[in-house]
C-alpha atoms as one frame of an Amber mdcrd trajectory, in Angstrom:
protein
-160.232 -37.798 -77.481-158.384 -36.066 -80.611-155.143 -37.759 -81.680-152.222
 -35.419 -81.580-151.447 -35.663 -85.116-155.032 -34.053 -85.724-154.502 -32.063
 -82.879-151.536 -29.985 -83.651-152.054 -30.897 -87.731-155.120 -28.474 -87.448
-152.548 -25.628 -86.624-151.395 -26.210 -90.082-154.421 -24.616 -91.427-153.865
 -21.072 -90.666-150.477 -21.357 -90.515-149.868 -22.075 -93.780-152.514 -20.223
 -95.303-151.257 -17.311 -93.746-147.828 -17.572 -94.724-148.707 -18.570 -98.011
-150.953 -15.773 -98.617-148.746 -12.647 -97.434-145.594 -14.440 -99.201-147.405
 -14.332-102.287-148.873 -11.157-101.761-145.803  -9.397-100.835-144.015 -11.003
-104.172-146.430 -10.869-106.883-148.291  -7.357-105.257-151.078  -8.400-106.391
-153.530  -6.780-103.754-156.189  -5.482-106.658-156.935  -9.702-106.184-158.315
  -8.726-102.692-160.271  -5.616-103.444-157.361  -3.311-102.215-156.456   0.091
-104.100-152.675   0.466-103.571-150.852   3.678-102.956-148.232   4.446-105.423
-144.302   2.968-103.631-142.355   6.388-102.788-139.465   4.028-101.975-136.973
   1.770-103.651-139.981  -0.835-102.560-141.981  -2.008-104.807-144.466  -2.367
-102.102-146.182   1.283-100.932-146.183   0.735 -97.348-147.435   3.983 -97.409
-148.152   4.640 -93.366-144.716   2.689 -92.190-142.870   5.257 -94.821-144.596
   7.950 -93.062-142.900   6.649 -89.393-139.489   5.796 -91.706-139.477   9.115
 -93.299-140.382  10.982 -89.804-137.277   9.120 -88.959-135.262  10.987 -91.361
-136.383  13.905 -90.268-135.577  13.936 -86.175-131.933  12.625 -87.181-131.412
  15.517 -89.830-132.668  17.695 -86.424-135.839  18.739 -89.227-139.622  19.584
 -88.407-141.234  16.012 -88.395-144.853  17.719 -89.447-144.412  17.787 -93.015
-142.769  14.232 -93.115-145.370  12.277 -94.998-144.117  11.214 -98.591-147.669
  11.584 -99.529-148.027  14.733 -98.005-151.234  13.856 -95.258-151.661  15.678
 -92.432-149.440  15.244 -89.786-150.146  12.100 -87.247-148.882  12.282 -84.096
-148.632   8.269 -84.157-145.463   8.498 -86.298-143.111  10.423 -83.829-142.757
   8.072 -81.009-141.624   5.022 -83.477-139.755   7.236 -85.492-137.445   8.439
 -82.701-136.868   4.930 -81.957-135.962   3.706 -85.536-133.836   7.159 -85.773
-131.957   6.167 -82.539-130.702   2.976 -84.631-130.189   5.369 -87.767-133.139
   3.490 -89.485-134.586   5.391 -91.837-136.932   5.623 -95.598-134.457   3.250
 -97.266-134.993   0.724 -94.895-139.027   0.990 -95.301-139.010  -2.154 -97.844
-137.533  -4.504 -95.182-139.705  -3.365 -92.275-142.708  -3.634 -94.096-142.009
  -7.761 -94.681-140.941  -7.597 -91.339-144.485  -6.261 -89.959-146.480  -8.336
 -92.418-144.832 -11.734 -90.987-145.355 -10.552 -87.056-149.165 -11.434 -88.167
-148.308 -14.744 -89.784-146.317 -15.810 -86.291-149.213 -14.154 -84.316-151.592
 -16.077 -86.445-149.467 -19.075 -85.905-149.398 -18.633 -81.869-152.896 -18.327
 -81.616-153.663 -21.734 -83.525-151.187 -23.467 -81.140-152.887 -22.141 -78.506
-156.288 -23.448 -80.048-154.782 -26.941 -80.777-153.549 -27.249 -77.064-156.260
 -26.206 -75.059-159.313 -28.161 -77.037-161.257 -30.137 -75.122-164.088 -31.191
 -77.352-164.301 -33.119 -81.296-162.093 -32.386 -84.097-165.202 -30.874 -86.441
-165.252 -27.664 -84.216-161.266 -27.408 -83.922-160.754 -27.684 -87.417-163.328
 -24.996 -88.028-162.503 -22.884 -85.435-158.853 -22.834 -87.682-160.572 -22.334
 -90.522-162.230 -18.953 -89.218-158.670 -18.027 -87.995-157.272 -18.897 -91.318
-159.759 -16.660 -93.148-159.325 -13.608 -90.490-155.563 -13.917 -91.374-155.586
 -13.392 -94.651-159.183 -11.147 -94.732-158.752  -7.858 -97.164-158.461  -5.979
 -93.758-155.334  -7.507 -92.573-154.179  -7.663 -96.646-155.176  -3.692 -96.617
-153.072  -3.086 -93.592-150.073  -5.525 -95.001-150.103  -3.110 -98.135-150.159
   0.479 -95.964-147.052  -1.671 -93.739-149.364  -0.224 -90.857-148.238  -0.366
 -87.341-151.127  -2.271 -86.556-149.256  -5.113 -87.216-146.972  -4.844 -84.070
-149.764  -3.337 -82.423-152.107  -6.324 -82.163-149.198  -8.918 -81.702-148.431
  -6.745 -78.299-151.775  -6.388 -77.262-152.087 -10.478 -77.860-148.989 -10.834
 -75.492-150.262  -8.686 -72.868-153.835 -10.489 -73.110-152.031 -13.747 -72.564
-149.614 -12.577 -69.561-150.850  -9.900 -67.462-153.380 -12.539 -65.731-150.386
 -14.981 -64.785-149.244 -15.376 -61.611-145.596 -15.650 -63.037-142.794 -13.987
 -64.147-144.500 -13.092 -67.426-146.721 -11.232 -66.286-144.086  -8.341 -66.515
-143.787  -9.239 -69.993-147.268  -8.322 -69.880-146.983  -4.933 -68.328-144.188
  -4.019 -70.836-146.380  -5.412 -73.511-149.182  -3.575 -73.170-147.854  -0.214
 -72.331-146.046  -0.887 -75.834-149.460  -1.555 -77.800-150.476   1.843 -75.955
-147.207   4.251 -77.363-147.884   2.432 -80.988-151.789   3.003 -81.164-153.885
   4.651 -78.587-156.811   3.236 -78.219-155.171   0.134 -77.977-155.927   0.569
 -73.924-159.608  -0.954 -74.921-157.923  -4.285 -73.903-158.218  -3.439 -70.320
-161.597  -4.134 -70.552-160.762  -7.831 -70.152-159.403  -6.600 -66.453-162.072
  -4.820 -65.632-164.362  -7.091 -63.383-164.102  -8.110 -59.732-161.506 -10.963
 -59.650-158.925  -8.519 -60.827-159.618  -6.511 -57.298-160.591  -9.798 -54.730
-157.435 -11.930 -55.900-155.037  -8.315 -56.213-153.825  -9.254 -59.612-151.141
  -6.089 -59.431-150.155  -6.727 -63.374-152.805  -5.259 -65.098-153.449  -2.911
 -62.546-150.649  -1.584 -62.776-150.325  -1.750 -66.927-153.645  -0.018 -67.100
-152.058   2.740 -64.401-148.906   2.897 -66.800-151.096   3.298 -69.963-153.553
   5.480 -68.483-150.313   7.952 -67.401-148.548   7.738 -71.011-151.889   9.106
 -72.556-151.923  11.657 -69.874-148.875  12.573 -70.736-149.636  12.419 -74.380
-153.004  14.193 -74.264-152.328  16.740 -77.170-150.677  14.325 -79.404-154.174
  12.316 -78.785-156.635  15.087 -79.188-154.697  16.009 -82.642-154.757  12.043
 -83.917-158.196  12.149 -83.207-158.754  15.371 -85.323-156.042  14.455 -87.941
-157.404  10.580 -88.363-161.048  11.749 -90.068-163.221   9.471 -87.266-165.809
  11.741 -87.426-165.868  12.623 -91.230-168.917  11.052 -92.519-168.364   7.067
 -94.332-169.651   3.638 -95.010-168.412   0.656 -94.544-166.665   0.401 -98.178
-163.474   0.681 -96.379-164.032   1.841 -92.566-165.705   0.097 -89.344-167.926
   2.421 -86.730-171.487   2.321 -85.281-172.794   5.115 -87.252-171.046   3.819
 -90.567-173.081   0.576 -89.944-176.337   2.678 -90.342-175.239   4.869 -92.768
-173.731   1.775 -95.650-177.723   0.697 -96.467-178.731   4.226 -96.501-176.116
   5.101 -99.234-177.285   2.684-101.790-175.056   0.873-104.134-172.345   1.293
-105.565-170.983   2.210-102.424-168.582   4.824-102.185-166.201   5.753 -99.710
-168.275   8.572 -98.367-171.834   8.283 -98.203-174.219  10.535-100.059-175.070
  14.446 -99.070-178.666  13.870 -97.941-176.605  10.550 -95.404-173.839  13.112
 -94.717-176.454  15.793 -94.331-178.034  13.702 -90.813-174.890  12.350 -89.777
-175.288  13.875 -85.745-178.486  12.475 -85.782-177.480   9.334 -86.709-174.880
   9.042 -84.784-177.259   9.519 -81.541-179.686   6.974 -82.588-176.897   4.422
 -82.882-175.735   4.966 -79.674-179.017   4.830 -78.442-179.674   1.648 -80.118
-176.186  -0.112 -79.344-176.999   0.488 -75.582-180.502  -1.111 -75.696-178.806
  -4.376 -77.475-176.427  -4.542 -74.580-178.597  -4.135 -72.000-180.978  -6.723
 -74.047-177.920  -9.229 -74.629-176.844  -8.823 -70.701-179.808 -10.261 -69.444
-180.394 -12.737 -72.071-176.707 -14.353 -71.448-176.008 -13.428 -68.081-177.210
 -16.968 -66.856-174.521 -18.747 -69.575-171.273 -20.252 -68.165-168.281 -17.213
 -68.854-164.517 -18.308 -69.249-163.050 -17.441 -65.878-161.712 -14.284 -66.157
-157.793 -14.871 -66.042-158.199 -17.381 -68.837-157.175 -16.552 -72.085-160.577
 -17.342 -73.564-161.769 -14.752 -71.658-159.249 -12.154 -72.145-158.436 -12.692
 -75.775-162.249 -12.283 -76.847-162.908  -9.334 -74.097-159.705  -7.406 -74.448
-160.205  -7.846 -78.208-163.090  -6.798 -78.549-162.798  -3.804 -76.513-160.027
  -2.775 -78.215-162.333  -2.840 -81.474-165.306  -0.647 -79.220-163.458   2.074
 -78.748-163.478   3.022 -82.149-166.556   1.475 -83.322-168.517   3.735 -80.753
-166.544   6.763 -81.232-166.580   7.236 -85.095-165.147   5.794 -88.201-161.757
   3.578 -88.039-159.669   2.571 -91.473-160.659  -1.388 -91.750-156.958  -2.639
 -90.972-157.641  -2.591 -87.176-160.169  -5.176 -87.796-157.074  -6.843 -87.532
-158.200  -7.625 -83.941-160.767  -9.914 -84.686-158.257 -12.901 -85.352-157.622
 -13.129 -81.574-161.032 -12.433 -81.104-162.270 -15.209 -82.790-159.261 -16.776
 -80.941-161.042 -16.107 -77.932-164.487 -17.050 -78.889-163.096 -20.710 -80.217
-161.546 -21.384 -76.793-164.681 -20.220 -75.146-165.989 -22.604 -77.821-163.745
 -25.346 -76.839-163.782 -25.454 -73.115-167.701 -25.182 -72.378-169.741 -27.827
 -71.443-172.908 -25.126 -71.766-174.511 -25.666 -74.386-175.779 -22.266 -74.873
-173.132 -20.956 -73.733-171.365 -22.931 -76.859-173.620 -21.417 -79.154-173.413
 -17.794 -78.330-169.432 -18.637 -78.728-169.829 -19.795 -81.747-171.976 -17.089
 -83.150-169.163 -15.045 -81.789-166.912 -16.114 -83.903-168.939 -16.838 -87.487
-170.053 -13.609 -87.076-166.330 -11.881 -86.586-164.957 -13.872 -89.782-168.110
 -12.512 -91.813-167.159  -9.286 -90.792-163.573  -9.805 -91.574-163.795 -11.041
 -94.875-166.197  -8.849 -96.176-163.681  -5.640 -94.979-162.402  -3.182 -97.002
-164.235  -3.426-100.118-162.789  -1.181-101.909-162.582  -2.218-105.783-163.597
  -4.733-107.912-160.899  -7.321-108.582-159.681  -7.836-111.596-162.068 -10.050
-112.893-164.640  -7.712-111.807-166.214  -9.202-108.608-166.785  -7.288-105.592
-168.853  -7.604-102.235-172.366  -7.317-103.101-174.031  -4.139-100.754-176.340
  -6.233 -99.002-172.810  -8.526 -98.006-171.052  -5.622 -96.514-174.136  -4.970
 -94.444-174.182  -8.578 -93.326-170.507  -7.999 -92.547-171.505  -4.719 -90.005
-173.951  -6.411 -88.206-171.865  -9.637 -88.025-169.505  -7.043 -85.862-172.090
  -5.101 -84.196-173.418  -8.421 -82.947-170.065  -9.806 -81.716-168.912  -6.177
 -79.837-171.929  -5.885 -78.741-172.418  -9.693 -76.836-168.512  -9.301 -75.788
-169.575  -5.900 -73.839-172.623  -7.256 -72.226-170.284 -10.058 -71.143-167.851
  -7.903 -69.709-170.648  -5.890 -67.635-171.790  -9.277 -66.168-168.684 -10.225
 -65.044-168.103  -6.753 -63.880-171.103  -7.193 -61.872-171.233 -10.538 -60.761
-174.687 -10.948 -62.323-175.485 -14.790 -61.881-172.900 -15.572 -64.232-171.249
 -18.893 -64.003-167.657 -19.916 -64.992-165.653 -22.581 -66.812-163.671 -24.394
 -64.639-160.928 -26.752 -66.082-161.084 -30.536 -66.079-159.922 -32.444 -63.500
């Protein structure tokens, strides 16, 4: 039986090393310490927050009644992200000069998201204090990962992104009043980032139908309508983000990037060389060939282990998570800072972690989440620091197949729940 003090004392660990880390980050703007090449501040802030300016700027532009396709202080092709948050800080005649302010504001909406999830943690542990207090310590190393620091830096909408998908994850399954809160939540994390509806994977298996859970029914209906709606603002993010353009894993996530970072040698670069670049179709194909035979492999090795029922939030944190992440991973190349994602997916993995009496089921948990924080903290490689250290090639690598591991287990999970395939689930102690 843990003691309370240790109990909720372990939430100090990523709590405090998160805020610690992005308050001295954000003062002394020292990001070159994490591997992170700046962007040049086009604002009174010393800080670039180069993609929130782009929303603040865009801003500017629908109150002065001007084109918003040319608002990018860095002048990068136009992203139809931008508009819908930039008609909503215009409405309340926000603009560029606030970017400074918003960008803080963003950065701490991860520390309190980090800060939820490790009270969360703390609460619901059932077994020793060894695996809670590592369990925080992968939380506390996701939080402050050169992913999330690259994404603090950009001020990326991300941010807000993740802490709404968290919410919806954590609501849409109650049988309360929150699960509205849920609804709104996610259909939020949908208008702010696109293929942030991968979280309705977590909702996609049979309980949601046989016990008529209506929430995330209907939030997947709502999302599913919005990019309807919005279907030529998403065909021209996809073509305007550069997911297909051929890189490694220097400072992007994707299948084919995976196979392509050992190809391209080292250094690394962020594009991989011409004779890489040259097959990139054809690898493409063969990692989509070969990420479908590890799920199919992984379903039936697992499909016997004992799941998190499936309106728990160890269940929807590391599904919904993760499928947020497998959208983009299968589909091309994604910037590192939505790797963001894995701190409530190794959320989800340590109360999977904490709650099972399996004890493979334990171990595939845990695996889950060692293998998301080696991803995360070998992200976004992208300089030497200033001592001159930097992720060793074969580290980055280690890093990719950390995360094709952990997407890959969290889909064949999914499918067995989808499918009822002699899976067995937690129940809670009496």
């Amino acid at each position: 039986m843990l003691s309370p003090g240790l109990r909720w004392g372990s939430v100090l660990v990523p709590g405090i090393t998160s805020a610690a880390v992005t308050t001295y980050l954000l003062t002394t703007r020292n990001w070159r310490q994490w591997g992170i090449e700046e962007m040049a501040p086009m604002t009174s802030s010393p800080t670039s927050f180069a993609d929130l300016a782009n929303i603040t700027l865009t801003a500017d532009c629908i109150a002065q009644g001007n084109p918003v396709e040319p608002c990018d202080p860095y002048g990068r092709p136009f992203q139809p992200y931008a508009v819908l948050p930039a008609r909503v800080l215009a409405f309340f005649d926000i603009g560029l000069d606030q970017t400074g302010i918003l960008g803080v504001l963003l950065a701490y909406t991860t520390v309190a998201m980090v800060i939820g999830l490790a009270l969360l943690i703390a609460r619901s542990w059932q077994h020793g204090a060894v695996g809670l207090l590592l369990t925080q310590v992968a939380i506390a190393l996701a939080a402050i990962s050169p992913a999330v620091v690259l994404g603090m830096e950009r001020g990326q909408v991300e941010q807000l992104t993740a802490a709404f998908v968290v919410v919806a994850l954590l609501t849409l399954s109650s049988r309360g009043h929150s699960r509205w809160l849920g609804v709104l939540a996610s259909l939020l994390a949908t208008m702010t980032k696109y293929l942030s509806v991968g979280m309705f994977l977590s909702f996609a298996n049979r309980t949601t139908f046989t016990q008529r859970r209506w929430a995330p029914l209907i939030a997947a209906a709502l999302s599913a309508a919005f990019l309807v709606i919005s279907l030529p603002s998403v065909l021209k993010a996809a073509e305007t983000s550069g997911s297909g353009n051929p890189q490694t894993s220097m400072s992007a996530f994707g299948l084919t990037a995976t196979i392509a970072t050992p190809l391209s040698g080292s250094p690394l670069y962020y594009g991989p060389p011409e004779y890489v670049a040259a097959i990139w179709p054809s690898l493409r194909i063969i990692g989509l060939v070969f990420f479908i035979a590890l799920v199919v492999a992984l379903f039936f090795a697992v499909r016997g282990l004992e799941l998190p029922r499936t309106n728990t939030p160890a269940w929807t944190l590391t599904i919904g998570s993760g499928g947020v992440l497998l959208l983009p991973y299968l589909i091309g190349s994604s910037h590192d800072y939505r790797l963001i994602f894995l701190i409530p997916l190794i959320a989800g993995a340590g109360l999977w972690v904490g709650s099972t009496q399996d004890g493979r089921a334990r171990i595939i948990a845990t695996f889950i989440v060692t293998a998301s924080t080696l991803s995360a903290v070998t992200s976004a490689s992208m300089l030497p620091t200033p001592q001159g250290w930097r992720w060793p090639t074969w580290m980055v690598v280690a890093g990719d197949l950390g995360l094709l591991l952990a997407l890959a287990l969290t889909l064949a999970a999914a499918l067995i729940a989808l499918v009822g395939s002699g899976a067995r689930t937690i129940h809670p102690r009496q």
